[in-house]
C-alpha positions in Angstrom: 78.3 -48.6 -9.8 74.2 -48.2 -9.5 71.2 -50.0 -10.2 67.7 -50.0 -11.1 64.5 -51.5 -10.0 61.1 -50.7 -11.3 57.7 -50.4 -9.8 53.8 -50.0 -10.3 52.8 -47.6 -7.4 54.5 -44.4 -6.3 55.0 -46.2 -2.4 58.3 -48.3 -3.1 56.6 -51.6 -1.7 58.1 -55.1 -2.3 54.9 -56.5 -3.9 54.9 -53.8 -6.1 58.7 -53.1 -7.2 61.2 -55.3 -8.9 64.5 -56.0 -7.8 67.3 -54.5 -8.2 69.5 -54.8 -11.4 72.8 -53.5 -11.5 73.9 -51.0 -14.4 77.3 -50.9 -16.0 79.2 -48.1 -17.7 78.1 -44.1 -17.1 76.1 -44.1 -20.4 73.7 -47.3 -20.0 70.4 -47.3 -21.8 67.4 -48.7 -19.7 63.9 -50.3 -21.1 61.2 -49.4 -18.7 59.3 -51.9 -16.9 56.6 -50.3 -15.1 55.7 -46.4 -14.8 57.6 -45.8 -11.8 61.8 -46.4 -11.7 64.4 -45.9 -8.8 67.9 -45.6 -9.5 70.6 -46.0 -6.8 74.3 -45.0 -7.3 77.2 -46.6 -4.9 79.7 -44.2 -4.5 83.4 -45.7 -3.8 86.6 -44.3 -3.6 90.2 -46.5 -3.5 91.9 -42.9 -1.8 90.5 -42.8 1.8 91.4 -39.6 2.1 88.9 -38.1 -0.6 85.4 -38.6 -0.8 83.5 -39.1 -4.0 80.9 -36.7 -5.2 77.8 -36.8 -7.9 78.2 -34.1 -9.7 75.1 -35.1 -11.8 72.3 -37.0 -13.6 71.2 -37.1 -16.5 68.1 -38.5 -18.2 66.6 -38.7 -21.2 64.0 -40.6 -22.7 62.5 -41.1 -26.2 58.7 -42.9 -26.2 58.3 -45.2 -28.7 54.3 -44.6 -30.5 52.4 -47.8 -32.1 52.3 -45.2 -35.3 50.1 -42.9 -36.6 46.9 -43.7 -35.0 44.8 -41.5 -37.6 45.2 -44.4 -40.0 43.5 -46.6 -37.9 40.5 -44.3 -37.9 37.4 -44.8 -39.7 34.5 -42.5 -40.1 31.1 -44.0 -39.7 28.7 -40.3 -40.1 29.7 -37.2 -40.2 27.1 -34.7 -40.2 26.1 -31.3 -38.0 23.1 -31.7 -36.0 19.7 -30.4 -37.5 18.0 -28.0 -34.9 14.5 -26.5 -35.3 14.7 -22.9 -33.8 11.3 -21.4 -32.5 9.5 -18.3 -34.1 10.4 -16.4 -30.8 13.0 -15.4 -28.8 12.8 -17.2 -25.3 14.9 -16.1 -22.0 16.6 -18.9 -20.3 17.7 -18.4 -16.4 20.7 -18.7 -15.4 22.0 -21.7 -14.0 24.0 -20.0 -11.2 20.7 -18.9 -9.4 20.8 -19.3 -5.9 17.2 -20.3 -6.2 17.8 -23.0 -8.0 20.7 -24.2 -5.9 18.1 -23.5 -2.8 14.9 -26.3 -4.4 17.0 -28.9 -5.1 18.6 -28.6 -1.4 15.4 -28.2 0.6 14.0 -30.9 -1.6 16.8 -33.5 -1.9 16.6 -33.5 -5.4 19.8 -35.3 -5.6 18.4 -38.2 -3.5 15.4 -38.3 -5.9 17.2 -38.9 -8.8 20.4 -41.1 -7.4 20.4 -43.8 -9.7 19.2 -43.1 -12.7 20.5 -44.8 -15.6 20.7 -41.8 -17.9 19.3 -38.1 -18.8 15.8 -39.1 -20.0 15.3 -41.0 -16.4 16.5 -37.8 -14.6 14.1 -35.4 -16.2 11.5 -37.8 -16.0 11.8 -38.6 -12.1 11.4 -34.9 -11.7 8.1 -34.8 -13.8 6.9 -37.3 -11.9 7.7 -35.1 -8.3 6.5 -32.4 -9.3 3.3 -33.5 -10.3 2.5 -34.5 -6.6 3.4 -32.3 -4.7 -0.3 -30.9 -4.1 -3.7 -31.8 -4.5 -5.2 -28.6 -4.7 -3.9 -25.0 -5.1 -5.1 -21.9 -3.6 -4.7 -18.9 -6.7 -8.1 -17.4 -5.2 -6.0 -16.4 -2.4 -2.8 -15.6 -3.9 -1.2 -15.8 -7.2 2.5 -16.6 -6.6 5.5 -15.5 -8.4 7.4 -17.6 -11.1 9.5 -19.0 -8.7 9.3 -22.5 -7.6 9.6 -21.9 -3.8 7.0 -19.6 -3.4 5.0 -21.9 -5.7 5.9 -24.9 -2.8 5.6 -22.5 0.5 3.4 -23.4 2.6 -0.1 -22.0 2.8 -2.4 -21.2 5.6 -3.7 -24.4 5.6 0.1 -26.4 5.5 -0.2 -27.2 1.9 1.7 -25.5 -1.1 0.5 -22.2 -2.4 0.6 -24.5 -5.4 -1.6 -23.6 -8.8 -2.8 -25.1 -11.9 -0.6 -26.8 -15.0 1.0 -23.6 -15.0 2.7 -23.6 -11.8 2.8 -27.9 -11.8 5.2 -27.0 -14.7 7.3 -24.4 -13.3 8.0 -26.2 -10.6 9.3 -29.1 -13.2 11.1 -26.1 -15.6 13.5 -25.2 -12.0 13.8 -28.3 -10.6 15.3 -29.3 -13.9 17.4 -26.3 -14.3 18.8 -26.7 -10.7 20.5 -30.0 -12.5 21.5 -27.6 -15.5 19.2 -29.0 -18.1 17.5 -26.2 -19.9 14.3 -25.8 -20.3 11.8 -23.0 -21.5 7.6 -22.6 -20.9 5.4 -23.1 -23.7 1.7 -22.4 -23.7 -0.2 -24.5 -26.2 -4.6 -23.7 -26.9 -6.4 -25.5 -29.6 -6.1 -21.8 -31.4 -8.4 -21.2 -34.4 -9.7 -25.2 -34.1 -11.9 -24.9 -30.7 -14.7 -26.7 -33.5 -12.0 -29.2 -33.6 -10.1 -30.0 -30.2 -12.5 -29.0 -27.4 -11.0 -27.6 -24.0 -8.8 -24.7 -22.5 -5.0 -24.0 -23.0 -2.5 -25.4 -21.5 0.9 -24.5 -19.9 3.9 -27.2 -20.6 7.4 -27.2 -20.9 10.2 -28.5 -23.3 13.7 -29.5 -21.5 16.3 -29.5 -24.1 17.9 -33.5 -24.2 21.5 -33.9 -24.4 20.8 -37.1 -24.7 18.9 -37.3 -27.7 19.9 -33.6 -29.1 16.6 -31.7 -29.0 13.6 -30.4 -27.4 11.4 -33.1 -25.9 8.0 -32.4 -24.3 7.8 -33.4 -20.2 4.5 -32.6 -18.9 5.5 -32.4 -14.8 1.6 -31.5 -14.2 0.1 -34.8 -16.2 3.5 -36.8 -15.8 3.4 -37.7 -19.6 5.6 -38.0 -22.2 5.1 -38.8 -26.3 7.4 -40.7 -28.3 7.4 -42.1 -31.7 6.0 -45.4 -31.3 8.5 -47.0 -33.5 11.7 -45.5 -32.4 10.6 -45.2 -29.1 12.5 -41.2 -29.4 10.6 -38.7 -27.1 8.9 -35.8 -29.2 8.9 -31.9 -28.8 5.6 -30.1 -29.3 6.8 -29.0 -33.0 6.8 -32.4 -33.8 3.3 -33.4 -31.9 1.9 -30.2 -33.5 3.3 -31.9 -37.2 1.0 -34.7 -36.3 -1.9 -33.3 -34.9 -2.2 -31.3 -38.1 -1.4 -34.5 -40.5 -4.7 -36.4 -38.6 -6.8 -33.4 -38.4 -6.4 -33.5 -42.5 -6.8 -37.4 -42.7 -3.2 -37.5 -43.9 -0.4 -40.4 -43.4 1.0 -39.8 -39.8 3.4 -42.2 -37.7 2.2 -43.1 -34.4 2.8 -41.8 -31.4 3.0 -43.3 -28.1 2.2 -41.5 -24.3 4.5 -42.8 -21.6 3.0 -42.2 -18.1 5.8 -41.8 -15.6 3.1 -41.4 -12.9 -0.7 -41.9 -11.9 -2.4 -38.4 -12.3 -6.0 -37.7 -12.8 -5.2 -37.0 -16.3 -5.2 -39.6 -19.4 -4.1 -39.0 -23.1 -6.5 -39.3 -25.3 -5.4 -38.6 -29.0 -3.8 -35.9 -31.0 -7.2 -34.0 -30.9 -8.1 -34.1 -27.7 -7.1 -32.1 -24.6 -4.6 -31.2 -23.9 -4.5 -29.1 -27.1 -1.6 -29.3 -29.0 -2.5 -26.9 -32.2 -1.0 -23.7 -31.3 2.5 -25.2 -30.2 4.7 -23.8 -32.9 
């Protein structure tokens, strides 16, 4: 004789297991009740002087499938992603640095961005700490490497070593590679149009988005980013650059929007303005 009882945990508990129900026969075919199943076999003998042994157990199963779920499929798109590559070849770091691992330990990165609701919020809280973490920088003095900790070591005077747009941006570029988001540094002028867009070059990033499946332009010195104003998508520089050129021609262009993500001393103008944005391709 044996039995069967069923349960929903792997710890046999009486809240969570059936009762017992007896099986008849040596061939009996069982439904399954739950995803865990205990089966006990009584062992009798009429002949006291022989004892009865299992020799064995056998069991087979055959899962029953709603069908062929490919028919219940239906495309909606179906396309490969369309990805503008630059002119030149960049070098990436890699994401196993132990420098990397290093800033975003010494500066509890992770506690900075704990919460955020998605990949655009992450790179953005970043932008936003990096463009405060000094007031002043001190390149008379020294000039430090492209390396985010010696850009944030201490100085003489207890401040960072810090820098200009170009180390703000660095610091941004690692501390968003320490969360393995790639990245790569970009330095835009206003080219053969200083007539045009007045002011200096500037050094800026792109972080390539998961999340929206391109490069999109972060500034982590002025804590800015653009998006199309209708469909609130962030932009890379290629496309600001597509739209500086259409208004410095007087040509149809779709509007584009600044989000500040922090208070800097810096404010957007327009597409013609600093920071220049005409020798970004």
């Amino acid at each position: 004789m044996s039995a069967v009882r069923f349960g929903t945990t792997f710890d046999v508990q009486a809240e969570t297991w059936s009762r017992s129900q007896e099986i008849s026969g040596n061939d009996a075919t069982i439904q399954p009740e739950a995803r865990y199943l205990q089966l006990t076999v009584f062992l009798t003998s009429e002949d006291q002087r022989t004892t009865p042994e299992l020799e064995a157990i056998v069991i087979s199963g055959a899962a029953a499938t709603p069908g062929d779920w490919t028919e219940k499929l239906r495309v909606i798109e179906s396309h490969n992603e369309s990805i503008a590559r630059a002119g030149r070849e960049f070098d990436y770091e890699p994401f196993d640095h132990p420098d990397l691992n290093t800033l975003r330990e010494r500066y509890k990165l992770d506690d900075l961005v704990a919460g955020a609701k998605d990949e655009l919020e992450l790179i953005t809280r970043l932008a936003a700490w990096s463009s405060r973490q000094w007031e002043k920088g001190h390149l008379a003095q020294s000039y430090p490497p492209w390396n985010a900790l010696e850009i944030l070591k201490p100085h003489a005077d207890g401040t960072p070593v810090g820098g200009f747009c170009q180390q703000y941006n660095l610091v941004f570029l690692q501390a968003c590679e320490s969360f393995g988001q790639p990245g790569r540094a970009v330095s835009i002028s206003q080219g053969v149009l200083p007539d045009k867009i007045p002011g200096s070059g500037h050094e800026v990033v792109e972080i390539w988005s998961n999340q929206f499946k391109k490069w999109i332009y972060v500034d982590g010195n002025c804590a800015w980013y653009a998006v199309d104003k209708e469909t609130r998508v962030p932009l890379s520089l290629w496309e600001l650059r597509q739209r500086q050129l259409a208004t410095l021609n007087k040509k149809p262009v779709r509007p584009t929007e600044i989000i500040k993500i922090a208070e800097t001393k810096y404010e957007w103008k327009d597409l013609t303005s600093w920071p220049p944005l005409s020798n970004c391709g």
